[in-house]
C-alpha positions as CSV (number, residue, x, y, z in Angstrom):
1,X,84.2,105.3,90.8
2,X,87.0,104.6,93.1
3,X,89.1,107.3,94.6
4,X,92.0,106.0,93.0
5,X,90.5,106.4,89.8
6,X,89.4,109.9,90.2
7,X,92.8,111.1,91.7
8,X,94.9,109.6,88.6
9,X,97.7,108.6,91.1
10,X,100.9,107.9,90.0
11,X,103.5,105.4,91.0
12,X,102.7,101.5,92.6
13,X,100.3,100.7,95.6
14,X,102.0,99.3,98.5
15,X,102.1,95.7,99.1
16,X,100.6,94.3,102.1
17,X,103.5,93.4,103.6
18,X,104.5,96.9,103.3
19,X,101.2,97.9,105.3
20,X,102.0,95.3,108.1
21,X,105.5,96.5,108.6
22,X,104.9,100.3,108.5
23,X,102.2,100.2,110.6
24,X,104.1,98.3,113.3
25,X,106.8,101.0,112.8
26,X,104.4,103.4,113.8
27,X,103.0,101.7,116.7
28,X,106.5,101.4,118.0
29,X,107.0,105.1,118.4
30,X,106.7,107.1,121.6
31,X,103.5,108.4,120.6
32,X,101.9,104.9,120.7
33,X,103.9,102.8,122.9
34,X,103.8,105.6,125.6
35,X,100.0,106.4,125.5
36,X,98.5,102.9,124.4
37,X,97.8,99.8,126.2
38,X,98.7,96.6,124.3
39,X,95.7,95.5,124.1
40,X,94.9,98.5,121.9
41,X,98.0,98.0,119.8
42,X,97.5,94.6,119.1
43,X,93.6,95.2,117.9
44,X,94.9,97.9,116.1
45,X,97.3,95.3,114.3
46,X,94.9,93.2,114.0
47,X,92.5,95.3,112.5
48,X,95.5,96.3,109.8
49,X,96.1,93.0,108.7
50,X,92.9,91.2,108.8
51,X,90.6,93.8,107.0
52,X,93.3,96.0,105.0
53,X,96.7,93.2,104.3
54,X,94.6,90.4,103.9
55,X,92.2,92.0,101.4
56,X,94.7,93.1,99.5
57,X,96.3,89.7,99.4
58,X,93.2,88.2,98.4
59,X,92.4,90.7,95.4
60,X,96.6,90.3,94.5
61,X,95.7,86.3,94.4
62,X,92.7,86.9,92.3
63,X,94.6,88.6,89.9
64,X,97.4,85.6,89.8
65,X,99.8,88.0,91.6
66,X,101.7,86.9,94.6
67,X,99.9,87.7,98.1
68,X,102.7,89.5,99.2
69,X,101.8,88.9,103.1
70,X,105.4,88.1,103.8
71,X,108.2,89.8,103.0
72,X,110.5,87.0,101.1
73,X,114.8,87.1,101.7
74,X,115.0,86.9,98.2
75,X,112.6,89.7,97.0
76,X,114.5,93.2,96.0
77,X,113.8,96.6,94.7
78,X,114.1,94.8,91.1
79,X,111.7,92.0,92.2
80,X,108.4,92.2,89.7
81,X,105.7,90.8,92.5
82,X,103.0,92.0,89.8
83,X,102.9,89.2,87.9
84,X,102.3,91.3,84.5
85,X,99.3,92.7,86.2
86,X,99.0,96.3,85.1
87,X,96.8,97.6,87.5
88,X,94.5,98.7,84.7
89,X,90.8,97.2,84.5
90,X,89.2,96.4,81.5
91,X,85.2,96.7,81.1
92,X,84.9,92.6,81.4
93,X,86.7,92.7,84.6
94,X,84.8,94.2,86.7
């Protein structure tokens, strides 16, 4: 059983785009930029979006839901990047 499955968490998942641009937000800070090389950083950024973004991507395209690596101009709060997908699996889905 996943662990969002046994939490019962409410409210959407991030998209991956969403992952890409808060964790250069955080890399940007003091804490990082002051104590880290950029070699680090960048394998740290790297690490982000090739194993946790693009995964996500790939599931989100699997589903027939947008991959959502890019932030688009024209997306907004009101944008619907699910597709109809409701998150919820049934027992041939798996």
């Amino acid at each position: 059983m996943s662990s969002q499955a046994s939490t019962g968490r409410a409210g959407r998942s991030l998209l991956p785009f969403e992952i890409i641009e808060i964790t250069d937000k955080e890399l940007e800070t003091p804490r990082f930029a002051n104590e880290c090389t950029e070699t680090y950083l960048n394998a740290v950024r790297k690490f982000i979006y090739d194993r946790v973004a693009c995964r996500i991507a790939e599931n989100r395209k699997s589903c027939s839901m947008f991959e959502a690596l890019e932030r688009e101009d024209e997306w907004d709060a009101e944008t619907d990047l699910t597709m109809g997908a409701t998150g919820k699996y049934t027992s041939d889905a798996r």
